[in-house]
VEXMAR-620536 format. One record per residue (C-alpha): residue number from 1; residue in one letter; x, y, z. Coordinates in steps of 0.25 Angstrom, whole numbers. Each point is the difference from the previous one (the first is absolute). Layout:
% VEXMAR-620536
<seq: NUM | type: A | x: X | y: Y | z: Z>;
...
This chain:
% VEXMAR-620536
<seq: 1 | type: X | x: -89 | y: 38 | z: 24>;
<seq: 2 | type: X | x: 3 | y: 6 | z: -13>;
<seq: 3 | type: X | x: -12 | y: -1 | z: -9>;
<seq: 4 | type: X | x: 1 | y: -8 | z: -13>;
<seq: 5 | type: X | x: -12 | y: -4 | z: -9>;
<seq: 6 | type: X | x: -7 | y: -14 | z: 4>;
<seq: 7 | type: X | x: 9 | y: -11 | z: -7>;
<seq: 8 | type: X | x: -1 | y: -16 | z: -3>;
<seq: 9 | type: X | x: 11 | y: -9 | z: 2>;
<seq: 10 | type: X | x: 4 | y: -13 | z: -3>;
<seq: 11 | type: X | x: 11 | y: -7 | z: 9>;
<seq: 12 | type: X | x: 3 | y: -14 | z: -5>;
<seq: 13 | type: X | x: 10 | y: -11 | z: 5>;
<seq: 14 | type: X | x: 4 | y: -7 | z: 11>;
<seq: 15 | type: X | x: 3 | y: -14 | z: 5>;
<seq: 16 | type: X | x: 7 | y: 3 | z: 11>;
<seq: 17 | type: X | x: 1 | y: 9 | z: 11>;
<seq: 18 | type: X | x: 11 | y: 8 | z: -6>;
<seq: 19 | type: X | x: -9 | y: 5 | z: -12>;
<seq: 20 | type: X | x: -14 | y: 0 | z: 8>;
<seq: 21 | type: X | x: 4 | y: 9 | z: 12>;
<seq: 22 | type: X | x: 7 | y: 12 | z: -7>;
<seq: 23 | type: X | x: -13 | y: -2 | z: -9>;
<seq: 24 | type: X | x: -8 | y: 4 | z: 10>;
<seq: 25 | type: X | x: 10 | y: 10 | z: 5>;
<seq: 26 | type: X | x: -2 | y: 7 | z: -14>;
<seq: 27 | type: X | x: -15 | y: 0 | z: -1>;
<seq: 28 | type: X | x: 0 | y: 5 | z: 16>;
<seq: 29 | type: X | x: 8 | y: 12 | z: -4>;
<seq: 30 | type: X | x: -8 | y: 2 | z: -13>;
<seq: 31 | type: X | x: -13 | y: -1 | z: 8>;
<seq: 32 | type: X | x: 6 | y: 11 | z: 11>;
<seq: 33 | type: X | x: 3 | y: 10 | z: -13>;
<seq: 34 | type: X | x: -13 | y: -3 | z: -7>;
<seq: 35 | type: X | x: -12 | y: -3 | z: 11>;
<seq: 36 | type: X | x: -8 | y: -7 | z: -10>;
<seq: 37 | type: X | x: 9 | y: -7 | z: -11>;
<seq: 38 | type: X | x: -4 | y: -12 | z: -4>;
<seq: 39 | type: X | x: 9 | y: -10 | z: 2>;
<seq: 40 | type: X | x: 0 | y: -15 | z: -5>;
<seq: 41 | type: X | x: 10 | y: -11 | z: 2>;
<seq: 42 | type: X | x: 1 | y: -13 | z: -9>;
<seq: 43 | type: X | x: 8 | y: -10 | z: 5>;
<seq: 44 | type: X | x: 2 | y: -17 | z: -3>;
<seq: 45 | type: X | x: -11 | y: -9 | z: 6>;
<seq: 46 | type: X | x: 7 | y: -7 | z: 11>;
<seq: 47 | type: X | x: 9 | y: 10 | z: 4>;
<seq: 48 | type: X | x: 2 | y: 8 | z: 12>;
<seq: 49 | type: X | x: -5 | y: 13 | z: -5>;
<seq: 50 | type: X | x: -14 | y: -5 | z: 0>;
<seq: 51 | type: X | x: 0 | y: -1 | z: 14>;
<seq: 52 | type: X | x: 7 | y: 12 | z: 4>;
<seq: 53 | type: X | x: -6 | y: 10 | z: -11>;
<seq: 54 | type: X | x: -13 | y: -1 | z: 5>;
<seq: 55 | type: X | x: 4 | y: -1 | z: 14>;
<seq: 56 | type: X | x: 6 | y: 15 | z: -3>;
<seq: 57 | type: X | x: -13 | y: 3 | z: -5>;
<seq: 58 | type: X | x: 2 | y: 0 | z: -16>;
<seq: 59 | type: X | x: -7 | y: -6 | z: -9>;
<seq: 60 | type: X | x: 7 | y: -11 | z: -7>;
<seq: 61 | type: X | x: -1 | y: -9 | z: -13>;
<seq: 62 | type: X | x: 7 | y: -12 | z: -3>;
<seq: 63 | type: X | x: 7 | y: -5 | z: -12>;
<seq: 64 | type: X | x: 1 | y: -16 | z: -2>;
<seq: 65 | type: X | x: 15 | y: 2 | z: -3>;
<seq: 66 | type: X | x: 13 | y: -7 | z: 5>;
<seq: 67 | type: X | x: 14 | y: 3 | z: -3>;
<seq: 68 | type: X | x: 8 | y: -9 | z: -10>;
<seq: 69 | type: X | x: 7 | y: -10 | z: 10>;
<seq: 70 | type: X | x: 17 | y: -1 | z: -3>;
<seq: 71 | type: X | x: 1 | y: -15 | z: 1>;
<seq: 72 | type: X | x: -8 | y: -9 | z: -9>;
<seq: 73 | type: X | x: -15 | y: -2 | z: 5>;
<seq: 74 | type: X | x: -12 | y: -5 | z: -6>;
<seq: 75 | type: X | x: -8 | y: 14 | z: 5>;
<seq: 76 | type: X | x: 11 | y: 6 | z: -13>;
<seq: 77 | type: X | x: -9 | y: -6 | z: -10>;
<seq: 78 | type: X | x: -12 | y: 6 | z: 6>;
<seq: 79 | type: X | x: 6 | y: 14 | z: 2>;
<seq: 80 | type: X | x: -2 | y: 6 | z: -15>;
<seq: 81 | type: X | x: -15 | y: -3 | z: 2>;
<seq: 82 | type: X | x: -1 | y: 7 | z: 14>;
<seq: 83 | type: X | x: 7 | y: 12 | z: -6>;
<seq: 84 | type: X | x: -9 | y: 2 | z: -11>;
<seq: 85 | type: X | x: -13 | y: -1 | z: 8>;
<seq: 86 | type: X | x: 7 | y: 10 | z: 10>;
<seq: 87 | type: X | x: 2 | y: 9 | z: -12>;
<seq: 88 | type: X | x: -14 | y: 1 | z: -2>;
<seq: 89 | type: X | x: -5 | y: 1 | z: 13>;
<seq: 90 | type: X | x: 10 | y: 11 | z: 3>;
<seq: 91 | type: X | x: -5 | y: 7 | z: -16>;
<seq: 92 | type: X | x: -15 | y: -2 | z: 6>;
<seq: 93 | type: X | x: 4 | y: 6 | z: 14>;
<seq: 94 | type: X | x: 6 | y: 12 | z: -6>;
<seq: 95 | type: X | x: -10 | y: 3 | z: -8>;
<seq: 96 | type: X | x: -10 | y: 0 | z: 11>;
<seq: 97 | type: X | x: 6 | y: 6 | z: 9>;
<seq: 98 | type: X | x: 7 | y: 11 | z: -8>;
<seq: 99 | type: X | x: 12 | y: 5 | z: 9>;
<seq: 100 | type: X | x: 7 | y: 12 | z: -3>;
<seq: 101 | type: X | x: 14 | y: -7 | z: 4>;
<seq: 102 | type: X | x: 6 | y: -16 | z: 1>;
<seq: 103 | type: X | x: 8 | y: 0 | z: 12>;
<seq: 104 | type: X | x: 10 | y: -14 | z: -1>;
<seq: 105 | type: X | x: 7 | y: -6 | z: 12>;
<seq: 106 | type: X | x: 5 | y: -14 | z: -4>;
<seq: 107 | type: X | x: -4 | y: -13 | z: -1>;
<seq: 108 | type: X | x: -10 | y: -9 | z: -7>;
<seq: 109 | type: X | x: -12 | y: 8 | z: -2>;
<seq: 110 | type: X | x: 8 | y: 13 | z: -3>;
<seq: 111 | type: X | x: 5 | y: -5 | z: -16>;
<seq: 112 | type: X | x: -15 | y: -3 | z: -6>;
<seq: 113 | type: X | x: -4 | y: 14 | z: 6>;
<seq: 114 | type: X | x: 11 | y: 11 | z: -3>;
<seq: 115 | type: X | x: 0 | y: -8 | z: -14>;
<seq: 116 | type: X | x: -13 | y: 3 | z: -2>;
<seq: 117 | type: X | x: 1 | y: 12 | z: 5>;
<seq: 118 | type: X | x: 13 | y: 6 | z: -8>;
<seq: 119 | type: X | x: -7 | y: -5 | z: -12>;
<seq: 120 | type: X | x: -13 | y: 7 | z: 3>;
<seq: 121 | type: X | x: 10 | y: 14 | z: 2>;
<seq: 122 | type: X | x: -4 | y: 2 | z: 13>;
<seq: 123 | type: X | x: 10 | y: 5 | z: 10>;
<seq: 124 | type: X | x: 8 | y: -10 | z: 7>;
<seq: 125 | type: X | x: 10 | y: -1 | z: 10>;
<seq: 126 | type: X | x: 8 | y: -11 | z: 7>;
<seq: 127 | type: X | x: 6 | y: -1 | z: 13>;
<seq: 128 | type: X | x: 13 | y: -9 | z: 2>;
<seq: 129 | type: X | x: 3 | y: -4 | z: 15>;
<seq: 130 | type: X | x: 11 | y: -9 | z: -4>;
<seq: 131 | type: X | x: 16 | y: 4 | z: -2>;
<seq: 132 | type: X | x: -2 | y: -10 | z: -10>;
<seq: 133 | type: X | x: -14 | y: 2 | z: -10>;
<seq: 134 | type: X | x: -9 | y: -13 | z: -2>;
<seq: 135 | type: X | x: -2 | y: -2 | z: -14>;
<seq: 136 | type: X | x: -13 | y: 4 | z: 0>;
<seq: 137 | type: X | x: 3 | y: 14 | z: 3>;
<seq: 138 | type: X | x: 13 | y: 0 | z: -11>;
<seq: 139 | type: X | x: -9 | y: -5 | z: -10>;
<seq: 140 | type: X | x: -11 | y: 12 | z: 3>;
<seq: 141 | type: X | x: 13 | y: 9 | z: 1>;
<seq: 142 | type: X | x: -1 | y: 2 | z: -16>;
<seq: 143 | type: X | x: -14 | y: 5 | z: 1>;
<seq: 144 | type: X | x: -4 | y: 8 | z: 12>;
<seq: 145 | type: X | x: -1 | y: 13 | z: 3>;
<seq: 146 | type: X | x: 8 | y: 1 | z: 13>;
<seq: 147 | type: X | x: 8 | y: -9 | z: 8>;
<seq: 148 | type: X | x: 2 | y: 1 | z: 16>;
<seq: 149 | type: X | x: 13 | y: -8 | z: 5>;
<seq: 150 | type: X | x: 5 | y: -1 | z: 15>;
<seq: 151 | type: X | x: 15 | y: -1 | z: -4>;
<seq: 152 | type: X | x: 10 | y: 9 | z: -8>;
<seq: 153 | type: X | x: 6 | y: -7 | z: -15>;
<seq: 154 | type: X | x: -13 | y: -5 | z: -3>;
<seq: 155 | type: X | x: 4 | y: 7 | z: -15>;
<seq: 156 | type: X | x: 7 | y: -15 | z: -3>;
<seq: 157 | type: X | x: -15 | y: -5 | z: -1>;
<seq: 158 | type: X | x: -10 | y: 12 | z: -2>;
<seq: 159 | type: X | x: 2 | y: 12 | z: -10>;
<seq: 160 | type: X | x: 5 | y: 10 | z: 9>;
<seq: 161 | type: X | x: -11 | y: 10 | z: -5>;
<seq: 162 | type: X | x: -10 | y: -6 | z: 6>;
<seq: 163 | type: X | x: 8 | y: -4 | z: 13>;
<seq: 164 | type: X | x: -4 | y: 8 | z: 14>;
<seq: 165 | type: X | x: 8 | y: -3 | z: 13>;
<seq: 166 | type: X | x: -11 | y: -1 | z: 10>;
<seq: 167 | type: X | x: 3 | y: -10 | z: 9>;
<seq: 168 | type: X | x: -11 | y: -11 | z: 4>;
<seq: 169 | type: X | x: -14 | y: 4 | z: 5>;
<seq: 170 | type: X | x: -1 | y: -5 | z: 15>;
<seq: 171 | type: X | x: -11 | y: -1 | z: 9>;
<seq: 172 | type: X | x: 0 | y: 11 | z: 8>;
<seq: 173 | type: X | x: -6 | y: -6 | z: 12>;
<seq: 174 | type: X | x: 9 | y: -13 | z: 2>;
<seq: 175 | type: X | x: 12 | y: 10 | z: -1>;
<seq: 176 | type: X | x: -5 | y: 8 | z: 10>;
<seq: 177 | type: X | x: 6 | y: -4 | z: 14>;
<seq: 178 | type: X | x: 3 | y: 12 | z: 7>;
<seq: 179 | type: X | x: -2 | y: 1 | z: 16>;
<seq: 180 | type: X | x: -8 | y: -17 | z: -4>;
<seq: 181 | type: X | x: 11 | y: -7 | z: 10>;
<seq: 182 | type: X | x: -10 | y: -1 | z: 11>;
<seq: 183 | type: X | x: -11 | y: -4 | z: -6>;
<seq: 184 | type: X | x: 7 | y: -10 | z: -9>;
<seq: 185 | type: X | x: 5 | y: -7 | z: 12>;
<seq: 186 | type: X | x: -15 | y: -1 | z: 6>;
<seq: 187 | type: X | x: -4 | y: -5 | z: -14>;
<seq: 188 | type: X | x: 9 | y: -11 | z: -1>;
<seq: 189 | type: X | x: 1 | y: -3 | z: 15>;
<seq: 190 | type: X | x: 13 | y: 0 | z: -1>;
<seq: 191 | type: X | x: 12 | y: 6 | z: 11>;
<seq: 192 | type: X | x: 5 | y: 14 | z: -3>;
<seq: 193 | type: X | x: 13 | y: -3 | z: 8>;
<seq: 194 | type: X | x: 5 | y: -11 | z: -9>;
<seq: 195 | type: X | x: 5 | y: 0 | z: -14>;
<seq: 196 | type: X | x: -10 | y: -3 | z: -13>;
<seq: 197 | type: X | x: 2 | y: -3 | z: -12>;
<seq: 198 | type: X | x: -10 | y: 0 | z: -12>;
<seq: 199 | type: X | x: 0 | y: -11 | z: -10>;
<seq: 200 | type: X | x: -7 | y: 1 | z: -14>;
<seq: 201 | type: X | x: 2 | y: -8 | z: -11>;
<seq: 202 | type: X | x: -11 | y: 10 | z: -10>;
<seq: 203 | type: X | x: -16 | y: -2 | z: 0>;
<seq: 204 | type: X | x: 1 | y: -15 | z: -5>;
<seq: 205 | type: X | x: 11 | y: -4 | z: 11>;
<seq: 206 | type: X | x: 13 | y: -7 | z: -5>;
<seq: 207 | type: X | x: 4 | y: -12 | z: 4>;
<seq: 208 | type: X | x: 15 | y: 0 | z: 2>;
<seq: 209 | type: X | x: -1 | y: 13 | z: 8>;
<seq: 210 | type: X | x: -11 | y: -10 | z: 8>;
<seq: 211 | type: X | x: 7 | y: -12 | z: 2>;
<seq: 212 | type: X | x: 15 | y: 8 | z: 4>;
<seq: 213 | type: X | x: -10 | y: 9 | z: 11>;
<seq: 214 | type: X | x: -3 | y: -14 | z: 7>;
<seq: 215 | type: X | x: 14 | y: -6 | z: 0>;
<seq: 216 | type: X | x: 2 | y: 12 | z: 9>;
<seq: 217 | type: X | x: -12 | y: 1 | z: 9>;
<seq: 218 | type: X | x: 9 | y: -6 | z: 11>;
<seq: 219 | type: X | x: 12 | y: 10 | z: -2>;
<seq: 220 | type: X | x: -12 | y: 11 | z: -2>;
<seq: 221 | type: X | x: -4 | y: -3 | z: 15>;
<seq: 222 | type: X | x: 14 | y: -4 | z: 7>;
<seq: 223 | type: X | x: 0 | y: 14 | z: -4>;
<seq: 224 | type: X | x: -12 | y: 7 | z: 3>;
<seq: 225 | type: X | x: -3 | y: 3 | z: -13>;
<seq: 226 | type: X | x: -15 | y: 2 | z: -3>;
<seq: 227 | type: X | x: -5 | y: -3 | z: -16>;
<seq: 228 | type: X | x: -11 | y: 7 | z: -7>;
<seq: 229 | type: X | x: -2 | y: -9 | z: -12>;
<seq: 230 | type: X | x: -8 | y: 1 | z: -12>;
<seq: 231 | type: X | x: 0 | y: -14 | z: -4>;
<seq: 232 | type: X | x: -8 | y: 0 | z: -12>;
<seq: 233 | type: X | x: -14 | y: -9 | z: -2>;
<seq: 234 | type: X | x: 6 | y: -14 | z: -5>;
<seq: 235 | type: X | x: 10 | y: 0 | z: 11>;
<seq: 236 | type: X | x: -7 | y: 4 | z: 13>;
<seq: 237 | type: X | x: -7 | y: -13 | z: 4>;
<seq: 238 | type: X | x: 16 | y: -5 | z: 0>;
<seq: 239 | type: X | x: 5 | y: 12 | z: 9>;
<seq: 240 | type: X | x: -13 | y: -1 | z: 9>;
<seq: 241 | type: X | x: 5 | y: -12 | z: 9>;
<seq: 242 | type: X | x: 14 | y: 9 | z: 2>;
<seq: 243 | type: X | x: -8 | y: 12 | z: 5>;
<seq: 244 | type: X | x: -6 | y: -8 | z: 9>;
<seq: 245 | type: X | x: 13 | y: -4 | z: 6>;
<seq: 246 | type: X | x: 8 | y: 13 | z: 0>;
<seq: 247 | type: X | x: -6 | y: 10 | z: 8>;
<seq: 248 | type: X | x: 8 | y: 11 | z: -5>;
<seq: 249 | type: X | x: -7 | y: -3 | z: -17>;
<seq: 250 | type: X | x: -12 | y: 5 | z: -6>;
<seq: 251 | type: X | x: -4 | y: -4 | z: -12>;
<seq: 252 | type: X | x: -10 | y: 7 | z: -12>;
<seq: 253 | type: X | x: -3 | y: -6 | z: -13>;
<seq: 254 | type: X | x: 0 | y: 14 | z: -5>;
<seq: 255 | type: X | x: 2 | y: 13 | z: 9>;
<seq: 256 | type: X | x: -9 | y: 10 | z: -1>;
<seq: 257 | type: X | x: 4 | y: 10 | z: 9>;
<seq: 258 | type: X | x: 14 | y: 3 | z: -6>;
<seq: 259 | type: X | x: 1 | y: 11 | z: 6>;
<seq: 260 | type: X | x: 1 | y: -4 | z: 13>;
<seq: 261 | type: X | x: 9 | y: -14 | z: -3>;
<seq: 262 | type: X | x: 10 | y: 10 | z: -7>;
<seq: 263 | type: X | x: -1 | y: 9 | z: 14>;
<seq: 264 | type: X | x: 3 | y: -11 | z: 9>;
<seq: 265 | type: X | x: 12 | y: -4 | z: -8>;
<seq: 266 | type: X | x: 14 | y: 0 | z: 3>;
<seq: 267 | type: X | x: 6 | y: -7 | z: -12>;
<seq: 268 | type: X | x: -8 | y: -5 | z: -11>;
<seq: 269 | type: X | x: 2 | y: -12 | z: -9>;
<seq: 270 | type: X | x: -8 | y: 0 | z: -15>;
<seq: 271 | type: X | x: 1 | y: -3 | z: -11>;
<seq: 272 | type: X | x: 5 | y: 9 | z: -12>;
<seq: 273 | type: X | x: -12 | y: 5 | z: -8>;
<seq: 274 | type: X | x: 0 | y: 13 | z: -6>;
<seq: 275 | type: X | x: -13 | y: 6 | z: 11>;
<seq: 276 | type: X | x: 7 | y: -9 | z: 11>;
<seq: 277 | type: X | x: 14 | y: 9 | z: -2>;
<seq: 278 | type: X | x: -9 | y: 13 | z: -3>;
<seq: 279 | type: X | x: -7 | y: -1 | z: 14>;
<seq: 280 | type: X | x: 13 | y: -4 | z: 8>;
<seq: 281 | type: X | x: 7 | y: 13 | z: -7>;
<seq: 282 | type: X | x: -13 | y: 8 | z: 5>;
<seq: 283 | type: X | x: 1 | y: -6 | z: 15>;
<seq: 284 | type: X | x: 15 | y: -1 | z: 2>;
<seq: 285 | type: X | x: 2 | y: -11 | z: 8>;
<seq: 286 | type: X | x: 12 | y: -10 | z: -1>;
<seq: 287 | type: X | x: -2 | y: -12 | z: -10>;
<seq: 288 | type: X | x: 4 | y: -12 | z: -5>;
<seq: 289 | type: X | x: -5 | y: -3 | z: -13>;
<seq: 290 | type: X | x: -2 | y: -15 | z: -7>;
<seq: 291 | type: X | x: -2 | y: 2 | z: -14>;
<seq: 292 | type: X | x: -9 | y: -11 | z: -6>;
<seq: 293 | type: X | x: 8 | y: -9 | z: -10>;
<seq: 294 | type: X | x: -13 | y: -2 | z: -8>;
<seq: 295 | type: X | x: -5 | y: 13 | z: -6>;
<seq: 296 | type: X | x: 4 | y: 2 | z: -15>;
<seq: 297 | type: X | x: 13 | y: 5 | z: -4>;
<seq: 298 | type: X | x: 5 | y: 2 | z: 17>;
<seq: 299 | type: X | x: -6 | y: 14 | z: 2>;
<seq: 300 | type: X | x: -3 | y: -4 | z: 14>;
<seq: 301 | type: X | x: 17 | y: 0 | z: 2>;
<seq: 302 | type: X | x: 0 | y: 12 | z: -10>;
<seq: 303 | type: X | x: -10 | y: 9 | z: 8>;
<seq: 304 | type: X | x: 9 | y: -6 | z: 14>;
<seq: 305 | type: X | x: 13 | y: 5 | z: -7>;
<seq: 306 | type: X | x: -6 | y: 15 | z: 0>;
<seq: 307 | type: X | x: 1 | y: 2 | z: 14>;
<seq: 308 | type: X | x: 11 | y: -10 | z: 2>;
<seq: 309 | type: X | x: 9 | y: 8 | z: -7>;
<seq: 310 | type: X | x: -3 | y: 13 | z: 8>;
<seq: 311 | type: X | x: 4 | y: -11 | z: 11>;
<seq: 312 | type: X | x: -15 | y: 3 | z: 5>;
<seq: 313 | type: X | x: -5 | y: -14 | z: 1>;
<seq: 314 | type: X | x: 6 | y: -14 | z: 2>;
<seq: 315 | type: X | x: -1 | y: -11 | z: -10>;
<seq: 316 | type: X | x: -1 | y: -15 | z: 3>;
<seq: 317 | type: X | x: -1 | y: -10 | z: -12>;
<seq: 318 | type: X | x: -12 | y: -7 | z: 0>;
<seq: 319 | type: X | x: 8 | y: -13 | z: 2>;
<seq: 320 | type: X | x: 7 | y: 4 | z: 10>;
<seq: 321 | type: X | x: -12 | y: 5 | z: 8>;
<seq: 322 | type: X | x: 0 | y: -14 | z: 7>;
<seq: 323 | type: X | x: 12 | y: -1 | z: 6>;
<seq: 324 | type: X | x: 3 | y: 14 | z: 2>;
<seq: 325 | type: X | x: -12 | y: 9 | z: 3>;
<seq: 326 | type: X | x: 0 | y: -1 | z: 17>;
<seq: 327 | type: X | x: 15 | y: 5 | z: -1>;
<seq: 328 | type: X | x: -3 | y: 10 | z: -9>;
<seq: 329 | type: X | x: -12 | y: 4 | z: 8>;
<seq: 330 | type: X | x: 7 | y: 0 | z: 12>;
<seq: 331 | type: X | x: 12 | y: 4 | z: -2>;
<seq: 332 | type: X | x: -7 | y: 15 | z: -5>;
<seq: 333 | type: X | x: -7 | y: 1 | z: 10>;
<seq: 334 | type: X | x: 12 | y: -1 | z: 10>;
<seq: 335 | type: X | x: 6 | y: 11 | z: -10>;
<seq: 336 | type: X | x: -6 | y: 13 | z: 5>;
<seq: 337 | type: X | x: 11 | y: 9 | z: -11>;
<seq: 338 | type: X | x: -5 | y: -11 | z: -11>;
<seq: 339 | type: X | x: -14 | y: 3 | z: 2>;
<seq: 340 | type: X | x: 2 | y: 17 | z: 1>;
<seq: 341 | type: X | x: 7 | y: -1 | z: -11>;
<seq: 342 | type: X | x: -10 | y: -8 | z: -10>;
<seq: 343 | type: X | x: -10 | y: 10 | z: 6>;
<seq: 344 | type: X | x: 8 | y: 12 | z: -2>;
<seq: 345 | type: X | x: 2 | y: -5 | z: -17>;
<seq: 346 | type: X | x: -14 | y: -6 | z: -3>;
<seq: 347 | type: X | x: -6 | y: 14 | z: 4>;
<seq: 348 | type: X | x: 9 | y: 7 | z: -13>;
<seq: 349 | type: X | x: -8 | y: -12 | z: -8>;
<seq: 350 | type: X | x: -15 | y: 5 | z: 3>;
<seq: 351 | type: X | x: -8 | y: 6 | z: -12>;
<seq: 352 | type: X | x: -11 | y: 9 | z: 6>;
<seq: 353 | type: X | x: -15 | y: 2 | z: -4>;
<seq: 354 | type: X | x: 3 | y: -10 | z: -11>;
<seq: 355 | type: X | x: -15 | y: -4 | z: -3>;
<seq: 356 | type: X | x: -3 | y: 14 | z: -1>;
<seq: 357 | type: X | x: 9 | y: 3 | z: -8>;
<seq: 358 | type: X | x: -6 | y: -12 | z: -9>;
<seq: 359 | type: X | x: -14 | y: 7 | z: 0>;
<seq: 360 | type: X | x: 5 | y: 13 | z: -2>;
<seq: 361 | type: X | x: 7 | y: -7 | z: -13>;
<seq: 362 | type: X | x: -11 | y: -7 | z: -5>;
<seq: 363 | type: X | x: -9 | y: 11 | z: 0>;
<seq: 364 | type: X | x: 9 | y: 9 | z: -6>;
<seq: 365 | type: X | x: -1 | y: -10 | z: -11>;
<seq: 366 | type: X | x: -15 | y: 1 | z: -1>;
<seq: 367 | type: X | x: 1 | y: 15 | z: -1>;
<seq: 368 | type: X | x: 10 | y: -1 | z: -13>;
């Protein structure tokens, strides 16, 4: 380990999985380069990361902070109040904790913060998992420091000085799947002699991806394909009754050994988030990704398109995931050449050590 002087960090943002695990990816690597930096998250109350901050063993803070909804919405009229409290509870969090850096990673909690923070002149840095930046991250773009992107022509929306191509911070444990085959198999209970297919829809679920899995169950079974599916908390209680029937399902609100769902695979079927299609790049196994219809200005289909062009994954329109998902499904899996060769492009599409790279960056940053 290379020795650097003890530092404090503050990591903010959140929301989703997408922003909360390469979070915890950065200060992971940050915390293997510097034994004792002090880390600190701030996040939105509510919201995923205040769960799985601390179950990672950070200490985190939350913001009473919600994002500006699109479509008209009473919460609308409340938003410019919740902004301005968060604006002073992220100027009283910074001044208590005094961090030597602001580290932004998207999402709701990350605007107050890294505002805050460039106003103050503390270092900042931002890191963009999308293909396609959220407008949180473009409006930060003008004053921060440094800016990390997963994709190349990030230039249309960040000044290119401050851009560096680092590829998005994955958990190195969920990607690591070597030689996991066996144990997998004992895990899941599942057969190692029939075909399986993983199916997630993100760390929240997704309801199309859902609904299209059980129109296919029968054609699944007919085929002896067995499903790992991460079904999200809101729709498990309706997937509950079809895992009692088909022997060959199992069903998790939330997998936590990703790892070990990812080594049993054969195929696997997700949606497009920017963390999701990082991951698959790292594990190399043929997919078909849904990108969801529902995110803000279609990144999902945007960050799906960056391996689809490298004919490196298969896209199916969320509304045709319905009708067409088992066929799609099956019919790769029938495809032995199909399946070599989306393995054989995904591998060119993997960006290595990424969160390390991140932490070398940010402490580069704190030296200067």
């Amino acid at each position: 380990m290379q020795q650097y002087k003890k530092i404090k960090v503050i990591i903010s943002g959140g929301g989703t999985g997408g922003h909360v695990f390469p979070a915890i990816a950065i200060a992971n690597a940050l915390s293997k380069k510097i034994a004792d930096a002090e880390i600190l998250f701030v996040g939105a109350k509510g919201k995923i990361e205040m769960e799985k901050v601390p179950a990672a063993g950070y200490k985190i803070i939350g913001l009473n902070i919600a994002g500006f909804q699109r479509r008209f919405s009473y919460k609308n009229l409340i938003f410019p109040f919740k902004l301005c409290l968060s604006l002073l509870k992220a100027k009283k969090i910074i001044k208590n904790f005094k961090p030597d850096i602001v580290v932004g990673v998207g999402g709701y909690a990350s605007g107050p913060v890294l505002r805050i923070a460039t106003k103050m002149k503390i270092p900042t840095v931002i890191q963009e998992q999308n293909s396609f930046p959220g407008i949180t991250n473009r409006i930060l773009a003008k004053k921060v420091d440094k800016i990390c992107v997963a994709y190349s022509g990030m230039d249309k929306f960040f000044p290119k000085s401050k851009i560096y191509l680092t590829g998005n911070p994955v958990r190195q444990e969920v990607i690591d799947i070597e030689g996991k085959e066996d144990k997998a198999f004992q895990f899941f209970n599942l057969n190692p002699e029939y075909k399986t297919i993983l199916i997630i829809g993100g760390s929240l679920g997704a309801r199309t991806i859902n609904e299209s899995v059980i129109k296919h169950l029968e054609l699944f079974e007919e085929n002896s394909i067995q499903v790992i599916w991460q079904t999200g908390k809101t729709f498990y209680s309706q997937a509950t009754p079809y895992a009692l029937k088909h022997k060959n399902i199992r069903i998790f609100e939330f997998i936590s050994q990703m790892d070990l769902a990812y080594a049993a695979a054969d195929v696997i079927v997700s949606r497009a988030g920017a963390i999701a299609v990082s991951e698959i790049c790292s594990i190399k196994k043929p997919t078909v990704l849904i990108p969801s219809p529902f995110v803000a200005e279609d990144h999902q289909t945007k960050n799906a398109m960056s391996l689809v062009n490298y004919n490196a994954a298969i896209l199916l329109k969320d509304v045709e995931a319905g009708e067409n998902l088992g066929r799609v499904i099956t019919d790769l899996l029938d495809n032995k050449t199909q399946q070599f060769n989306l393995r054989k492009n995904i591998a060119g599409l993997e960006f290595l050590n990424a969160a390390d790279v991140i932490a070398e960056l940010i402490i580069n940053t704190i030296k200067k």
